[in-house]
C-alpha positions as a printed NumPy array, in Angstrom:
array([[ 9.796, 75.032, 41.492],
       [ 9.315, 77.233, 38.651],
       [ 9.521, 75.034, 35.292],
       [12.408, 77.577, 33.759],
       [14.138, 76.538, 36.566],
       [13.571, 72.952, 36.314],
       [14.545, 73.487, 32.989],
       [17.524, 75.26 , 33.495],
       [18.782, 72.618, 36.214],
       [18.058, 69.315, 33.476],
       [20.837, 71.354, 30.985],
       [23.078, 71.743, 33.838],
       [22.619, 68.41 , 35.188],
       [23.244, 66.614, 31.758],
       [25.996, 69.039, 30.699],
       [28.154, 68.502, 34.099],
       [27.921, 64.594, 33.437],
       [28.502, 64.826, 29.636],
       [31.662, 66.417, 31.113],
       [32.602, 63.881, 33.403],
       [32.55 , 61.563, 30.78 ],
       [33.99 , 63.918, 28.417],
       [37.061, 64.676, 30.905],
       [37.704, 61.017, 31.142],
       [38.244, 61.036, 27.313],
       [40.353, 64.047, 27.576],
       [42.556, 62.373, 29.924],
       [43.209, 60.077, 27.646],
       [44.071, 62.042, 24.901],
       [40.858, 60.28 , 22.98 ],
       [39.228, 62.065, 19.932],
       [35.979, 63.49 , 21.208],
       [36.865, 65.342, 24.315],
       [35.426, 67.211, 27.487],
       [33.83 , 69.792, 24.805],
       [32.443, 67.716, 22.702],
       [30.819, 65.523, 24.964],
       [29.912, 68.533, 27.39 ],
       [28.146, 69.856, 24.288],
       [26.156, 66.707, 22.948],
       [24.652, 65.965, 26.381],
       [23.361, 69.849, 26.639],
       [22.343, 69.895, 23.493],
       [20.544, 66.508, 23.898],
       [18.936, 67.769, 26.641],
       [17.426, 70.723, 25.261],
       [16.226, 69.03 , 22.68 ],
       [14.436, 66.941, 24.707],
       [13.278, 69.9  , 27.039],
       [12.124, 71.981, 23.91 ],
       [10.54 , 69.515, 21.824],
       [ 8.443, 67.878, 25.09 ],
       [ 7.277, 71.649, 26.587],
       [ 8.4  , 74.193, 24.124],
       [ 4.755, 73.991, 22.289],
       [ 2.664, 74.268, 24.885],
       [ 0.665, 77.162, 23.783],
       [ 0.202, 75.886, 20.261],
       [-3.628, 74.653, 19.919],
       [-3.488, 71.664, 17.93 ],
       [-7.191, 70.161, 15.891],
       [-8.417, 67.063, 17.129],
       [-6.909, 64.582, 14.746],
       [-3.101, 66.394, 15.898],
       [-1.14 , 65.612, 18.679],
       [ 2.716, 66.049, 19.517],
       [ 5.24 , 63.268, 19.431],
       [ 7.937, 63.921, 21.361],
       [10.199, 60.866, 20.744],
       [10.502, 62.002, 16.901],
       [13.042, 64.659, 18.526],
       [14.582, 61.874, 20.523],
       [15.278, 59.925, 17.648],
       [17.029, 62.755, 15.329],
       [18.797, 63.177, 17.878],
       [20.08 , 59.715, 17.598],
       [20.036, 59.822, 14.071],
       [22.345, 63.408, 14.551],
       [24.341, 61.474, 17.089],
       [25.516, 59.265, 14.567],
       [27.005, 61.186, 12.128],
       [29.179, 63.029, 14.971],
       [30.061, 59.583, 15.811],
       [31.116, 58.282, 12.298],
       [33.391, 61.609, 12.461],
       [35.406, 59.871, 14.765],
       [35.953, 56.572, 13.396],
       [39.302, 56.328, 11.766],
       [40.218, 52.934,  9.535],
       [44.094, 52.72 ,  9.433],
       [44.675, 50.79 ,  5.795],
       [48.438, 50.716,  6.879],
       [47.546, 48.99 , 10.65 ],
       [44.941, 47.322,  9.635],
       [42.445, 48.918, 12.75 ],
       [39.602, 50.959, 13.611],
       [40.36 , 53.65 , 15.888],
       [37.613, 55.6  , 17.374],
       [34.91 , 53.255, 18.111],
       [34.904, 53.643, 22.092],
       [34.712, 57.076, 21.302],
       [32.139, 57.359, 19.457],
       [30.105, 54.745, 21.528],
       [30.957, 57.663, 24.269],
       [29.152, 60.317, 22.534],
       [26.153, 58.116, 21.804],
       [26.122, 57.194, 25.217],
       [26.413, 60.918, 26.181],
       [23.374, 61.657, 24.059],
       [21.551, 59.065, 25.758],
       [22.343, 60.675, 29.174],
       [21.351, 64.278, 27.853],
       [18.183, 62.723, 26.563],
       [17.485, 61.384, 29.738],
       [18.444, 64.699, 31.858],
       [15.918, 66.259, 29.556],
       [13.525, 63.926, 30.362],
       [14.133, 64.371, 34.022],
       [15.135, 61.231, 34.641],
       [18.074, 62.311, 36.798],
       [18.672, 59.262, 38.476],
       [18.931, 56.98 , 35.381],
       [20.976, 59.541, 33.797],
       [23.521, 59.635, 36.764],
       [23.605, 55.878, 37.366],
       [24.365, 55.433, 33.434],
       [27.062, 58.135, 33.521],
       [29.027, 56.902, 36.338],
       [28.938, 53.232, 34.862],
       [30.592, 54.393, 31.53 ],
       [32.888, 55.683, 33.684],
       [33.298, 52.539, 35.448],
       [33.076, 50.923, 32.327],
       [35.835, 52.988, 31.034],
       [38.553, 52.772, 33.434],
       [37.968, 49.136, 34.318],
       [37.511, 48.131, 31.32 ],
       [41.304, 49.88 , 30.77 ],
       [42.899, 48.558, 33.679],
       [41.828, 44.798, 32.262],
       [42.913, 45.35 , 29.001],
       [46.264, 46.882, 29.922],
       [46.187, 43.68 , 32.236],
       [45.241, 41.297, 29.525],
       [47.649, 42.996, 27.047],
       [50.504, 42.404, 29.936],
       [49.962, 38.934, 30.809],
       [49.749, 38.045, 26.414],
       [53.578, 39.363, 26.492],
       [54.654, 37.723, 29.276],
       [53.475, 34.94 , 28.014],
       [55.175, 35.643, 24.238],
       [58.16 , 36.687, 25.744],
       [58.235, 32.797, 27.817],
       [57.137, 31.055, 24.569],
       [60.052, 32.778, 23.115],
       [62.482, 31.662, 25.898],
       [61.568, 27.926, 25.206],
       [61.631, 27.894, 21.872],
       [65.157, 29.514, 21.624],
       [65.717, 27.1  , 24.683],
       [64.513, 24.002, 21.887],
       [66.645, 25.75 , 19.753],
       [69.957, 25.69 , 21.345],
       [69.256, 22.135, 23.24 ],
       [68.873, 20.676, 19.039],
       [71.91 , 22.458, 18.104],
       [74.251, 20.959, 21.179],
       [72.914, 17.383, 20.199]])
């Protein structure tokens, strides 16, 4: 396979499952969205696809050579300042909104980074467990949060139950 077209399938490959993940977030009406995280894990990628092949033809002296994780990492570094643009502290609530979010688009880097790479498989296993990750993760909590009332509301019973039983007496 020609390597434009290698390249060419990595971008597409790492943008379709920054999507997925990106969709998920949409769905829920989250911060960071299907374009945001569509965008990070192409852009990720073609960092990682420029900065590994994109200087080929350069002739380098002896004592030079290319490192291509220093692209990797400002990506990272990048990554995070996206990231801190979606964590919210609310003084009034006392919480932090935002940090699943932008644990998301970190993640999504990471799986553009990867795509780049051409690590395909890694990249798709990772993106389908955040999903996983995600919506279980939801379902528990929504589960958890559930069960805690239920048992509030039933502590709430007995003690008005206490209540009434020390007030017959």
């Amino acid at each position: 396979m020609d390597m434009t077209w290698e390249f060419i399938l990595r971008i597409f490959v790492a943008a379709m499952l920054g999507g997925a993940i990106g969709l998920e977030r949409e769905y829920r009406a989250k911060e960071a969205g299907l374009r945001t995280h569509f965008l990070v894990a192409l852009g990720s990628a073609l960092f990682m696809v420029v900065s590994a092949y994109g200087f080929d033809g350069i002739k380098l002296a002896e004592e030079q050579r290319w490192d291509i994780a220093r692209i990797a990492a400002q990506v990272v570094t990048g990554i995070g300042f996206i990231g801190a643009g979606t964590i919210i502290f609310h003084k009034a609530e006392n919480v932090i909104r935002g940090l699943t979010t932008a644990a998301g688009v970190w993640v999504t880097a990471a799986i553009g980074l990867a795509c780049g790479g051409g690590m395909y498989v890694l990249a798709i296993v990772s993106t389908a467990l955040v999903l996983l990750g995600l919506e279980v993760f939801n379902i528990l909590i929504r589960w958890m949060s559930a069960r805690r009332r239920k048992k509030l509301a039933e502590y709430r019973e007995s003690l008005k139950n206490d209540k009434e039983k020390s007030e017959s007496k």
